[in-house]
DOVOMI-318185 format. One record per atom (N, C-alpha, C): residue in three letters; x, y, z. Coordinates in steps of 0.1 Angstrom, whole numbers, plus 5000, padded with zeros to 4 digits. Last residue first. Layout:
N
ALAXYZ/...
! end
This chain:
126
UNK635739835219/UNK635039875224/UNK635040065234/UNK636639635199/UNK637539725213/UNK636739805225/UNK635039585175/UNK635539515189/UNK636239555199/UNK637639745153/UNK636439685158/UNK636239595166/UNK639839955166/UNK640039875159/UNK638239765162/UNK640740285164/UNK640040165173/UNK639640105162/UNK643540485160/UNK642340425153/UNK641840315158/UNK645640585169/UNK644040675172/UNK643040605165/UNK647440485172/UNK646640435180/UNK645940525183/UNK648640285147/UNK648340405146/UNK647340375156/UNK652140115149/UNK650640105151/UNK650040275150/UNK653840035118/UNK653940145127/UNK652440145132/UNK656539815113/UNK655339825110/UNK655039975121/UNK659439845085/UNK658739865099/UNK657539845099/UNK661539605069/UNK660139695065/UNK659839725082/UNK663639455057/UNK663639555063/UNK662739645068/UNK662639235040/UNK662439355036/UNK663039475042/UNK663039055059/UNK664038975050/UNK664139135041/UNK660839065078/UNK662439115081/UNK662939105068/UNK658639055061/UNK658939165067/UNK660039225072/UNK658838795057/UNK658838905042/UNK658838995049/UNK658838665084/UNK659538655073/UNK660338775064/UNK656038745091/UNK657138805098/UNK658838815088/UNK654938575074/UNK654738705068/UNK655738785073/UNK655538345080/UNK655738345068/UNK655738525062/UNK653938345107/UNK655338355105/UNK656038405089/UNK650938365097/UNK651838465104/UNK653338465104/UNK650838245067/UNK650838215077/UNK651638355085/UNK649738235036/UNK649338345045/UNK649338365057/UNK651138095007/UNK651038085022/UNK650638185028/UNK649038284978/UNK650638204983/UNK650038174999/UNK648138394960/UNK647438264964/UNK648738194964/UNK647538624960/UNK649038634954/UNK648838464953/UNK645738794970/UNK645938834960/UNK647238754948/UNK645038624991/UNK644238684983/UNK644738714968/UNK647438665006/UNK647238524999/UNK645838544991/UNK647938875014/UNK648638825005/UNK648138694999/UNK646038965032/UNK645938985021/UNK646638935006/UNK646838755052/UNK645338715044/UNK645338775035/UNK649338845060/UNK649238695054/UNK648038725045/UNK648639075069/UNK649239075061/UNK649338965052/UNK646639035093/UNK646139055079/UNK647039095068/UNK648838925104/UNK647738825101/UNK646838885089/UNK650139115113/UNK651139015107/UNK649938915098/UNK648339395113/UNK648939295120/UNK649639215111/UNK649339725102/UNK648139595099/UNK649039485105/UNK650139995099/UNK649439935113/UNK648839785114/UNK650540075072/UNK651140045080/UNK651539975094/UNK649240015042/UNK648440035058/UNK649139995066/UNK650740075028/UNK649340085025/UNK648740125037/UNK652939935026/UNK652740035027/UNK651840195027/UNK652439695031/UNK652839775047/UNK652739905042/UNK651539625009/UNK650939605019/UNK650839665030/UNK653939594994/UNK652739724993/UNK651539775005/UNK655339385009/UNK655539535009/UNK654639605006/UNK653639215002/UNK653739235015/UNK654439385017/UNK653939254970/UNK652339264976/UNK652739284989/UNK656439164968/UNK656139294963/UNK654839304968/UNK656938914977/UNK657439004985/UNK657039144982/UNK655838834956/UNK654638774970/UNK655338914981/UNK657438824939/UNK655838884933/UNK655438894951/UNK658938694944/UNK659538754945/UNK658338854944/UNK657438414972/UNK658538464961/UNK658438614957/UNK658038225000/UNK657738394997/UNK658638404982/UNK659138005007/UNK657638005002/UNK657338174997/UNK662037874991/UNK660737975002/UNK660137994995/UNK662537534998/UNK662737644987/UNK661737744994/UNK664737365023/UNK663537395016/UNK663437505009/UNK668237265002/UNK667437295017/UNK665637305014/UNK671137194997/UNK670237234991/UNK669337315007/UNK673337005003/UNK671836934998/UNK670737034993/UNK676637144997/UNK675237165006/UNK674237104995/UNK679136854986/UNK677937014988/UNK677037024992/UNK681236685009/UNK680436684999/UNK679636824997/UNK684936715010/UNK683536765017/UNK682436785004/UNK686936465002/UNK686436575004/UNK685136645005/UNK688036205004/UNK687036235012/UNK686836385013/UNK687435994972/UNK688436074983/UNK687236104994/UNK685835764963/UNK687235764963/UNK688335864968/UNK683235774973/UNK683335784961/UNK684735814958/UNK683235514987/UNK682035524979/UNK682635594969/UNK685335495004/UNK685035394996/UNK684035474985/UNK685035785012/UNK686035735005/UNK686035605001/UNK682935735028/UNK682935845019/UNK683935805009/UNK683535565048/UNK682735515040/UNK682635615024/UNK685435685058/UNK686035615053/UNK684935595049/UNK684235965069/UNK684835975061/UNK685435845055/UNK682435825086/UNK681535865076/UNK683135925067/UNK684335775107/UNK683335645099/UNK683135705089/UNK684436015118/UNK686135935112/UNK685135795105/UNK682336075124/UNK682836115115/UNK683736045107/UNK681635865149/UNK681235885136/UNK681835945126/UNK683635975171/UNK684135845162/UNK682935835148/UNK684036365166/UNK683636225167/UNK683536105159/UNK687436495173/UNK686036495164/UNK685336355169/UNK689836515177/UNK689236645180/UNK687736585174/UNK691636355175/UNK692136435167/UNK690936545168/UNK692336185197/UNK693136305194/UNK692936395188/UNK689436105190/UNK689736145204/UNK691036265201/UNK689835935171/UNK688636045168/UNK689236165179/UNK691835735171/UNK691935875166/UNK691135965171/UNK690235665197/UNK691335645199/UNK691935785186/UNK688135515175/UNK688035595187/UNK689135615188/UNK689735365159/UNK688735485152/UNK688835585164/UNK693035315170/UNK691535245163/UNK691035375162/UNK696535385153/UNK695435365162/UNK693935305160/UNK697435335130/UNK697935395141/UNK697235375158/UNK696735215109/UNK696635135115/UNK697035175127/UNK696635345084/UNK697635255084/UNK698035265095/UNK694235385082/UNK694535305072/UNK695835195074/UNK694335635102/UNK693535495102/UNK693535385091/UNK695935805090/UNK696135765104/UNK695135615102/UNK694035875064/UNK695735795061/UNK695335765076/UNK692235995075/UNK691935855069/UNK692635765069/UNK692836205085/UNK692636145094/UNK692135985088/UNK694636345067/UNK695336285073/UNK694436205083/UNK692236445048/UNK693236325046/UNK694236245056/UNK691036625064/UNK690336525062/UNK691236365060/UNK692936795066/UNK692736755078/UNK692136595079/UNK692736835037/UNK694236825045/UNK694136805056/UNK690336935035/UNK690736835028/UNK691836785032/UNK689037125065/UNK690337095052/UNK689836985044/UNK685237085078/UNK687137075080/UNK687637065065/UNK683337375067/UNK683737195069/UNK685037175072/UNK681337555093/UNK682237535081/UNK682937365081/UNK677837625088/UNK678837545094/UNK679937525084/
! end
């Protein structure tokens, strides 16, 4: 998400400082919600302008760079292997998360195909 100007930001503080209208009433013209126009004057008390603060960051992934090299070998090994025994091996070997999503993950993030081989019956199939 991109953040508004610093030059869009300023003018919507100045308009309300000096009293043009109420919050609502700007918010309305000027395209945004009456929150915002809040969070930019609390922003500017707190820390004296209102330019856009930096990304918080986020959660850190769970696939590191060792974990990516096993899921790759992995596929490369045995191409046909579900998403599930991709997790299980990995977490054997790498004693990281071995959740199916987590695997789908390292699989796109890789580029990696998976290719079923359907001459091979799989135990239980009968």
């Amino acid at each position: 998400m991109v953040s508004y100007s610093l030059d869009l930001r300023k003018r919507r503080v100045d308009a309300v400082e000096r009293g043009v209208g109420t919050k609502r009433a700007l918010a309305t013209l000027f395209g945004v919600h009456a929150s915002f126009i809040d969070k930019l004057l609390c922003q500017k008390r707190a820390r004296g302008d209102s330019a856009p603060v930096p990304h918080g960051g986020g959660a850190s992934a769970k696939l590191t760079e060792p974990a990516l090299r096993i899921l790759t070998d992995g596929v490369a090994e045995t191409p046909d292997a579900r998403l599930e025994e991709l997790g299980a091996q990995r977490k054997k070997t790498a004693r990281g998360a071995g959740s199916h999503s987590t695997s789908c993950r390292g699989v796109q993030a890789r580029g990696l195909t998976r290719k079923k081989d359907h001459t091979r019956r799989r135990s239980g199939s009968g």
